[in-house]
N, C-alpha and C positions, 0 to 999 in steps of 0.2 A: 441232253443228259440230265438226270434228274440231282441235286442237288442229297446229300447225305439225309438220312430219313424220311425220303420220299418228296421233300418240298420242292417244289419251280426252283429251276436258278435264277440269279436275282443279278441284276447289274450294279457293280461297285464304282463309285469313281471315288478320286482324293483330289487334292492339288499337286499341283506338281510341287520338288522340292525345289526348294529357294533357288536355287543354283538354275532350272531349267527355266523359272519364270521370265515373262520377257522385261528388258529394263525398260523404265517409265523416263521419259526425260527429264532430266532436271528441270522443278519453277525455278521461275527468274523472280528473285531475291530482292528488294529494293526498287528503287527508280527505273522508270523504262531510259535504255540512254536516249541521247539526241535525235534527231533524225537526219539524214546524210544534208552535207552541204556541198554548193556546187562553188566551184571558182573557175575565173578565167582561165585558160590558156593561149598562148602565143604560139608555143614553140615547142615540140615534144623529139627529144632526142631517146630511144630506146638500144645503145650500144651501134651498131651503124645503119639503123633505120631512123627518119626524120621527117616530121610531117611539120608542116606552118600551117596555121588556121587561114582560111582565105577565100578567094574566088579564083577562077584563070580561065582559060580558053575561050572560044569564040561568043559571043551574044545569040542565047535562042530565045526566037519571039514568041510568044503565047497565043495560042490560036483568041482572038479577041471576041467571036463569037459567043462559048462556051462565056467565059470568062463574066463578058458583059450580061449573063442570064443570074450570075449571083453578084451583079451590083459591083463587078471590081472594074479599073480601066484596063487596058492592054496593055504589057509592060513585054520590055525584053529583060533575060538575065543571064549571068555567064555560065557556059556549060560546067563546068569544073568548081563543085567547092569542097571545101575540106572543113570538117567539125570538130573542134577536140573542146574538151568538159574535162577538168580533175571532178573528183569528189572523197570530200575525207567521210567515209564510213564507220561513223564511231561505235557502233553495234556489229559489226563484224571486225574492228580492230583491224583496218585498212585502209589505205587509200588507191582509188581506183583514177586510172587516165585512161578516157575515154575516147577512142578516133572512129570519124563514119567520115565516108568519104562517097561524095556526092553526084553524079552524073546525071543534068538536068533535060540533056538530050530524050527529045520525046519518045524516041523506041527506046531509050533503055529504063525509062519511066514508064512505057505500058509492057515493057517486061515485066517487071515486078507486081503492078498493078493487077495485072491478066484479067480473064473473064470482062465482066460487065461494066467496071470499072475503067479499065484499058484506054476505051473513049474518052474520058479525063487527061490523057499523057500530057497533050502540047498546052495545058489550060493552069491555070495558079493551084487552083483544090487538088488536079493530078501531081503536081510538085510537091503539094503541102503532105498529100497524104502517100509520095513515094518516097518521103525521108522518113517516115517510119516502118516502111519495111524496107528499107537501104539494108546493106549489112554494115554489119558495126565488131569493132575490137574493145576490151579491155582488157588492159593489164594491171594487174593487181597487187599492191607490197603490203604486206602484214606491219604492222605497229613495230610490234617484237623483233622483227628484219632490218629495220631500219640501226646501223651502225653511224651514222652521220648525215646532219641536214647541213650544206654552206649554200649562202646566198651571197653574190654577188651582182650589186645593181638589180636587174630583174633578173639573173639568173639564179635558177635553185640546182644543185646539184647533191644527190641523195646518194649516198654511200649504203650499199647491201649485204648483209653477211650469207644473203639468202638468195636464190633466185626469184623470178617475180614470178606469181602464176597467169596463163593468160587465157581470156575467155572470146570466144565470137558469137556472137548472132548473126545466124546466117540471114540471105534476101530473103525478102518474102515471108518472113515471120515478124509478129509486130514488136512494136521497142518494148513490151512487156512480159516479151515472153524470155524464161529461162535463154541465161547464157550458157554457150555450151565450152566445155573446157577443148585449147584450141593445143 
């Protein structure tokens, strides 16, 4: 269609109005905060679940062949351990407790391994590198949630006006990869 007095039509564009524009995230203002700190744990009670940090079940031996090709000696170690890590996350105004829980049993170490790897299970480097794709939990309390810290002796016990949020990483994905909301 030709345009009023004969001329081409011609393409208009505007901005959109303010309203439809996309928002920009807020800069971050001032100081970068901290960067997360890790502290021990012993003991994680989560209302009536409860993990101990630790070892347990029977001794699995390391295949010594493997092993002795990068320079380590043969070791045995227990099948069963359990991880736990707090971390107070002062850039998301949190603190996170962290549990992975360990099975050093060699099939269920070239489970997670799989493919090429897998051959590593019964070996120390199969171990090293099947606790980063183990699966793992955290749970998480916001700053602002927090209604009461009491400590007794080593116990801390955190009072919440909120519930906690809790995240997993599944097996088989490495400890860096997004937690997924569980």
């Amino acid at each position: 269609r030709q345009a009023p007095g004969g001329a081409p039509p011609s393409l208009r564009t505007s901005a959109p109005p303010p309203s439809l524009r996309p928002a920009m995230p807020p800069k971050r203002v001032g100081p970068k905060p901290p960067a997360p700190a890790d502290f021990g744990i012993a003991e994680l009670q989560v209302g009536r679940k409860k993990w101990e940090a630790g070892t347990s079940g029977r001794l699995v031996q390391l295949n010594m062949s493997t092993d002795s090709a990068f320079g380590m000696p043969p070791k045995s170690i227990p099948r069963k351990e359990i991880v736990l890590c707090g971390k107070a996350m002062f850039g998301r105004g949190r603190f996170a407790f962290e549990v992975q829980e360990l099975d050093n049993d060699p099939k269920s170490v070239a489970a997670l391994l799989k493919g090429g790897d897998a051959k590593l299970a019964g070996t120390t480097m199969g171990v090293f590198m099947g606790r980063d794709l183990a699966p793992m939990s955290s749970m998480q309390v916001k700053f602002e949630d927090i209604e009461s810290i009491q400590q007794l002796g080593d116990l801390v016990i955190i009072q919440m006006s909120a519930p906690m949020s809790c995240y997993a990483k599944p097996a088989r994905k490495h400890r860096t990869a997004n937690l997924e909301v569980s």
